[in-house]
N, C-alpha and C positions, 0 to 999 in steps of 0.2 A: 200187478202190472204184467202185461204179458211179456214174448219175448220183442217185437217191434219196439213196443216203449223203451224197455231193455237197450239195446241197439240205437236208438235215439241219444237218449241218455249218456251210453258210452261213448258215443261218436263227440256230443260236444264236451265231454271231459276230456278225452283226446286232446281236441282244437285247444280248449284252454291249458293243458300242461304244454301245448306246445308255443303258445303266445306266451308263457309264464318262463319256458326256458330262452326263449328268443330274447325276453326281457332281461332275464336272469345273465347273458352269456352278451349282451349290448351294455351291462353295468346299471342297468334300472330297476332293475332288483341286487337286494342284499344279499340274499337268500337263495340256494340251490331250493326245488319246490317239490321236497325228498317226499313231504305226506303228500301233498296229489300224486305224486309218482307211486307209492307204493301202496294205495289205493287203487291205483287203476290196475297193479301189477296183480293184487288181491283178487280185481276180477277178471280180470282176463285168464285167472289159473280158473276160475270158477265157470269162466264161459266154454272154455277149452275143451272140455266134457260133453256139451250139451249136443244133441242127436234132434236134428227136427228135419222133417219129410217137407215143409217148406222150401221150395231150392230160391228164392229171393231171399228168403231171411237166412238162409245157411250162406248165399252168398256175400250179403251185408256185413255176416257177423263174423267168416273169413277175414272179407276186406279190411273190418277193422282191426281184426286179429295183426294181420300182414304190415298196415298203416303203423299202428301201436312200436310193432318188432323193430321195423325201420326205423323210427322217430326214438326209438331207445339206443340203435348202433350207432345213429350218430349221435347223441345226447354225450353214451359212451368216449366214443373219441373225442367229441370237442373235451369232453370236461377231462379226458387226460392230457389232451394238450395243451391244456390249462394249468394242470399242475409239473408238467412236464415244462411250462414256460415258451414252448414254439407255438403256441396258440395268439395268432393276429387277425385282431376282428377288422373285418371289411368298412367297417366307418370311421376307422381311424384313417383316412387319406388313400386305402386303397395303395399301400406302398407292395412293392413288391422285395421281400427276404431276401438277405445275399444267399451265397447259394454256401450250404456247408460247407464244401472242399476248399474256399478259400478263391477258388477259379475266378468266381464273377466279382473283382471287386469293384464297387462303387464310390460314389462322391458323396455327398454328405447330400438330402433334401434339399430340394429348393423352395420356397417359399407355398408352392403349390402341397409339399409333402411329397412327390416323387421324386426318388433318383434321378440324378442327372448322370448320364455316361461321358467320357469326355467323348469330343467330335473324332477327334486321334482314333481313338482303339473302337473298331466296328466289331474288334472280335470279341470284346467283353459286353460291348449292347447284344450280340448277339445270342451267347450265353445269358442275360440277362432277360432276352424277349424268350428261349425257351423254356427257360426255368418260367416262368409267366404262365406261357401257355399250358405249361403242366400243371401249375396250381389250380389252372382253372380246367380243367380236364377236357382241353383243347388240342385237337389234333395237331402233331407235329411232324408228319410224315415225309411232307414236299418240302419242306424248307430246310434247305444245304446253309452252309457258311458260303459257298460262292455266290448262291442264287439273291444268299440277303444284301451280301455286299455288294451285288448288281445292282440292286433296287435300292439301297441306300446311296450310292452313290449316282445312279441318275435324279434320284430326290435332291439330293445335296447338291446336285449341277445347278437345279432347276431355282435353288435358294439364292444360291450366292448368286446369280443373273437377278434375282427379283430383288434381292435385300442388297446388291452390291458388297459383301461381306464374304470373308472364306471360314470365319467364326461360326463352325454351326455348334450347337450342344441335342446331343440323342437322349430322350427321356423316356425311358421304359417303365408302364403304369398297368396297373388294374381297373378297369374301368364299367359298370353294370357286368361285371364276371364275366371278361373278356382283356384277354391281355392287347396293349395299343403301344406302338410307339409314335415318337412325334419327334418333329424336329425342326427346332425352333434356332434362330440367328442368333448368336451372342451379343450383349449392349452395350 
């Protein structure tokens, strides 16, 4: 086989170790998928060496080199923060963590599986929507505690006129890997 087949080959070993830990790390597999992993780690020491006047196949076999390294730093981190226990996979409801220091504290889920903030304390949704925006490695630059309280509370005007209610509840969620809040009338 030459070096292209080569290169083919490792490319879809890749793709599958990396469906196999997506599986693995979603709970549909048992099994961490240590022998493909240490298989591909086998050759990628073995490709690491190779010298070829090719510049498409040097660049392919770069790229997977690069792809591989990447797809193993995070593999790394999830699975220590697996064992570490702060690891929260995205299709459990997409909740978002209190925040460690005790600061954001929250209500219990609501039926949906997101936080519910009460309406009262905008200062705890708001710690709540930035701690959010940073899990999702969302900018957080423009957004003051007076600017949200502005806009929370022209929303909140705009509720209690349409729903007749001064009962609102602020729900801060994850949502396709973007943090959202909402704010919904109490029943």
């Amino acid at each position: 086989m030459g070096l292209a087949e080569d290169i083919v080959v490792l490319e879809s070993k890749i793709a599958r170790l990396k469906l196999e830990y997506e599986q693995y790390f979603m709970r549909v597999l048992r099994r961490e998928p240590a022998n493909l992993r240490a298989e591909l780690d086998r050759l990628m020491l073995s490709y690491s060496g190779i010298v070829t006047t090719n510049s498409m196949l040097k660049f392919r076999l770069n790229s997977a080199i690069a792809k591989y390294n990447v797809y193993r730093q995070y593999w790394n981190r999830t699975l220590r923060e697996i064992e570490e226990g702060t690891y929260s996979r995205r299709g459990e409801g997409g909740v978002v963590p209190a925040a460690s220091n005790g600061a954001a504290r929250q209500s219990p889920p609501d039926a949906a599986g997101a936080p519910v903030v009460s309406g009262a304390d905008i200062n705890e949704a708001y710690k709540s929507y930035i701690a959010a925006k940073r899990e999702c490695n969302e900018p957080t630059d423009g957004i003051t505690a007076e600017s949200f309280t502005r806009s929370i509370e022209a929303a909140r005007k705009k509720l209690e006129a349409q729903y007749n209610t001064s009962e609102i509840d602020l729900k801060v969620s994850i949502k396709d890997g973007k943090a959202k809040i909402s704010m919904l009338p109490k029943k």
